[in-house]
C-alpha positions in Angstrom: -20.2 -5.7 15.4 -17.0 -3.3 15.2 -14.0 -5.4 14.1 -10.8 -5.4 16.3 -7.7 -3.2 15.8 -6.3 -6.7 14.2 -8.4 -7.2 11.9 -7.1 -4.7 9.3 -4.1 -4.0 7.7 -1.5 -0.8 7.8 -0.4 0.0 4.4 1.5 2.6 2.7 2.1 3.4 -1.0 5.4 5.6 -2.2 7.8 6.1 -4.6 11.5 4.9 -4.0 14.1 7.5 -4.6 17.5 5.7 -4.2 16.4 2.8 -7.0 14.2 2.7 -9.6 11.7 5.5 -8.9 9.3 3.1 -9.1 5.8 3.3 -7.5 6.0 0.2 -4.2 3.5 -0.7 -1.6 4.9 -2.2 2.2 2.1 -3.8 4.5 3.2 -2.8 7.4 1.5 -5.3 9.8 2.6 -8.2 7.6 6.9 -7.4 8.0 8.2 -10.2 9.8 11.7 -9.5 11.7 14.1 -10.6 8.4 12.1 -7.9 6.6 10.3 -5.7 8.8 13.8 -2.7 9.0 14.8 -2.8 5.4 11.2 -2.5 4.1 10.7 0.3 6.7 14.1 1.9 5.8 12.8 1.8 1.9 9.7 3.4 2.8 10.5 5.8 5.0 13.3 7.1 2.1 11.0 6.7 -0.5 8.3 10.0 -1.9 5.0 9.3 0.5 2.0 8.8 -2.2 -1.0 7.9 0.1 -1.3 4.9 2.9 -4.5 3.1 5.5 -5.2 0.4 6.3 -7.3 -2.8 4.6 -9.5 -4.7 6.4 -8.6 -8.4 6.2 -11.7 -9.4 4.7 -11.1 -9.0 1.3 -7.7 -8.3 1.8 -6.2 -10.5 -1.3 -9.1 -8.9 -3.6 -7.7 -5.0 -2.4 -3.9 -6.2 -2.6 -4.3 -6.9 -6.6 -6.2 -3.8 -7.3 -3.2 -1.9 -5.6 -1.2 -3.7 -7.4 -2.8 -2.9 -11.0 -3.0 0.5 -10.2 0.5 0.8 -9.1 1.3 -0.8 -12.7 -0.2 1.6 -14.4 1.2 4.3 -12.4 5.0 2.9 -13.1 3.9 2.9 -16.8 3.3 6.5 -17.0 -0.4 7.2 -15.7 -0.8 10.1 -13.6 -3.3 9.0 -10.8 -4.2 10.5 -7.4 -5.0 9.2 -4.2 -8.5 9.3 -4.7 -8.3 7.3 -7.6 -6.8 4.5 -5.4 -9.6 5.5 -2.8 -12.2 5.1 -5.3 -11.1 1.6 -6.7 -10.7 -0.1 -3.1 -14.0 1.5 -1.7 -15.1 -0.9 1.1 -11.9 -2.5 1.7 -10.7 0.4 3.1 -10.8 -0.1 7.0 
């Protein structure tokens, strides 16, 4: 059964350049309208890294594994996208 266009979510991973030069992650499909044009704005000014999309089953799993690999990258570990490809696997949508 092929899931709906819903049932995922749009994600992108970069690296601010006006603040920190820290390593971030904005789900797209999860901005509501007090957030949704500053996150954008952030990302969009920010060093593109890799983005896709998450399938919503599983989501919360996938969100923390982006999240520890994003710590490791803002403390000094080189990694690739395929590294992050590799760790979320089948919750990639």
């Amino acid at each position: 059964m092929a899931g709906f266009e819903s049932d995922k979510t749009m994600f992108e991973i970069y690296r601010e350049n006006i603040y920190s030069g820290q390593y971030r992650v904005v789900y797209f499909t999860e901005l509501h309208d007090h957030n949704k044009e500053s996150e954008i704005n952030q990302a969009i000014a920010g060093e593109h890294f890799w983005d896709g999309f998450l399938k919503d089953f599983g989501k919360d799993t996938a969100k923390r594994i982006i999240d520890s690999l994003i710590v490791r990258m803002n403390g000094g570990e080189l990694l690739k996208p395929a590294d992050f490809e590799r760790a979320l696997g089948d919750y990639l949508a």
